[in-house]
C-alpha positions as a Markdown table, in Angstrom:
| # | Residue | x | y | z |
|---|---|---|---|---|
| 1 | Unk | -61.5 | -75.6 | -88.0 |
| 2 | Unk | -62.7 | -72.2 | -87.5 |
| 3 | Unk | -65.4 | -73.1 | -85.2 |
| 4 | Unk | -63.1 | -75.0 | -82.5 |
| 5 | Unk | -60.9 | -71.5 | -82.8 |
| 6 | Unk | -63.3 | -69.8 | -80.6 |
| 7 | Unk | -64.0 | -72.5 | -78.5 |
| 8 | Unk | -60.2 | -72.9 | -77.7 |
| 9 | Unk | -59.7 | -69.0 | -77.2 |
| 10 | Unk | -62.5 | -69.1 | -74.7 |
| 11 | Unk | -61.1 | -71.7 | -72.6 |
| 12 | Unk | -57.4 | -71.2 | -73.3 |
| 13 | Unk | -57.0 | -67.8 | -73.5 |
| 14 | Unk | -56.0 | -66.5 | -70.4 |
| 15 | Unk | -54.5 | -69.6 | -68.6 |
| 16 | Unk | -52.3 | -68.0 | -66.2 |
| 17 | Unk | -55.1 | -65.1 | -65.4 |
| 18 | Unk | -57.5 | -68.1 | -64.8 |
| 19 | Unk | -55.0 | -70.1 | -62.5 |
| 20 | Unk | -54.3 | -66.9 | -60.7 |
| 21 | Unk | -57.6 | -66.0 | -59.8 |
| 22 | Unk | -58.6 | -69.6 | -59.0 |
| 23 | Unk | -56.1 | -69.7 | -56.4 |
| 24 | Unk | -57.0 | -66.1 | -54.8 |
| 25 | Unk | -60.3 | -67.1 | -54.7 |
| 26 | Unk | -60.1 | -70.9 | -53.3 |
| 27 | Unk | -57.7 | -69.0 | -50.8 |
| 28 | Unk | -60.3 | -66.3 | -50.0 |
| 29 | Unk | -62.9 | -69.2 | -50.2 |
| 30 | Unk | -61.8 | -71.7 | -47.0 |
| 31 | Unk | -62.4 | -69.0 | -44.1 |
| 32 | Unk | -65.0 | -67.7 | -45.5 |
| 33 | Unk | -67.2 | -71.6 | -46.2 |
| 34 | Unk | -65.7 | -72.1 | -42.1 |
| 35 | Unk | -67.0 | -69.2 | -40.7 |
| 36 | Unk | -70.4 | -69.4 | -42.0 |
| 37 | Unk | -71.1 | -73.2 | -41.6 |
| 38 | Unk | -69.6 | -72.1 | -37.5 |
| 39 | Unk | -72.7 | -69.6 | -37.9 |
| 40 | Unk | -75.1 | -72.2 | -39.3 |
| 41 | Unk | -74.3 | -74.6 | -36.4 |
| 42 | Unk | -72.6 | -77.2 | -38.8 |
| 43 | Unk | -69.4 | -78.8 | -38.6 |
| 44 | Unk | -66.9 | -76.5 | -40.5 |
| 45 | Unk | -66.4 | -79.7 | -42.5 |
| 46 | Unk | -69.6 | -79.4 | -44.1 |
| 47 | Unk | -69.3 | -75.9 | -45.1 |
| 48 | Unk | -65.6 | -77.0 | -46.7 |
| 49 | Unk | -67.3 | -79.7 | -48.8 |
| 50 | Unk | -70.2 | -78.0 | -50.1 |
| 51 | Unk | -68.0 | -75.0 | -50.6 |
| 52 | Unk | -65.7 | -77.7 | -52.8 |
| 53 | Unk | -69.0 | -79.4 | -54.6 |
| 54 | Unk | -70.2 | -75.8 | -55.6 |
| 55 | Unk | -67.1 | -74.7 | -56.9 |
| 56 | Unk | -66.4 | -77.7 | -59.0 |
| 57 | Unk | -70.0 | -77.8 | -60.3 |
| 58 | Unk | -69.8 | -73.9 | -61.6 |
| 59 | Unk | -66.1 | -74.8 | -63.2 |
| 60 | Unk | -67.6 | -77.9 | -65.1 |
| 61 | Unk | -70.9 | -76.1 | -66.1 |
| 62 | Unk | -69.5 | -72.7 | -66.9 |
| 63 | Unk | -70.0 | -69.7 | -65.1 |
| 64 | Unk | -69.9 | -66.1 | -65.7 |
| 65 | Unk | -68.0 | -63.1 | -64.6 |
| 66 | Unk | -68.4 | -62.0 | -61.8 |
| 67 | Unk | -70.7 | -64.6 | -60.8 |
| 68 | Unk | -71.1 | -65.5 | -57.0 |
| 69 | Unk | -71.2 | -69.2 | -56.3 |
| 70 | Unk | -69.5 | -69.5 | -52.7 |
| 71 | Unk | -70.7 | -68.9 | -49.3 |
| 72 | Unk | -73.1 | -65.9 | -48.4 |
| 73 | Unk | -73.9 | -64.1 | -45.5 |
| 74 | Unk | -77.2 | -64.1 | -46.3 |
| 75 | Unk | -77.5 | -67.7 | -46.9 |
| 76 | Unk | -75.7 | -68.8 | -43.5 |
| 77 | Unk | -78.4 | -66.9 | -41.8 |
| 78 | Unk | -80.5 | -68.8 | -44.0 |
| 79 | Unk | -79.2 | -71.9 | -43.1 |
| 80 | Unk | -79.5 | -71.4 | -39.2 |
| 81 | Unk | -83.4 | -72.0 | -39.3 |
| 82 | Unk | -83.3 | -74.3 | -41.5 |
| 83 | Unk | -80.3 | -76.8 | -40.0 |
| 84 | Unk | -82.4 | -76.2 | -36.8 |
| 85 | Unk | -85.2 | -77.3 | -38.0 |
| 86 | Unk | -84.4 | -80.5 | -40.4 |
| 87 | Unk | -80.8 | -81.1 | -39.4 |
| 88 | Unk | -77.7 | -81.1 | -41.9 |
| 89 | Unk | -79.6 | -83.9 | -44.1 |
């Protein structure tokens, strides 16, 4: 019993912090995934859905404060060159 205690306070401790800032942040998140898939010459679809699959992933594996798992500037001008040159595939 004392080793599920820790467990349980990990991922029930704050429930209403964690809700909270998963809202702000999916909120923050859907400009943010538009604008840079509109920079990478995608459809802002595409930029939605990885945005969601990335997300999703991080929440099932565990992440880590403060860790950055959404769209960058740096990797939409990444993603210019390299949707040029492959395609969205």
């Amino acid at each position: 019993m004392s080793a599920i205690y820790p467990l349980r306070q990990q991922w029930l401790g704050n429930i209403r912090g964690d809700l909270l800032s998963g809202i702000v942040v999916a909120l923050a998140l859907i400009p943010e995934a538009i604008a840079f898939s509109i920079i990478a010459g995608v459809d802002p679809r595409v930029g939605l859905y990885a945005s969601f699959c990335i997300a999703v992933i991080i929440a099932i594996a565990g992440g880590r404060p403060g860790m950055i798992s959404a769209a960058t500037g740096a990797m939409a001008l990444v993603m210019v060159t390299l949707v040029r040159e492959h395609g969205i595939q």
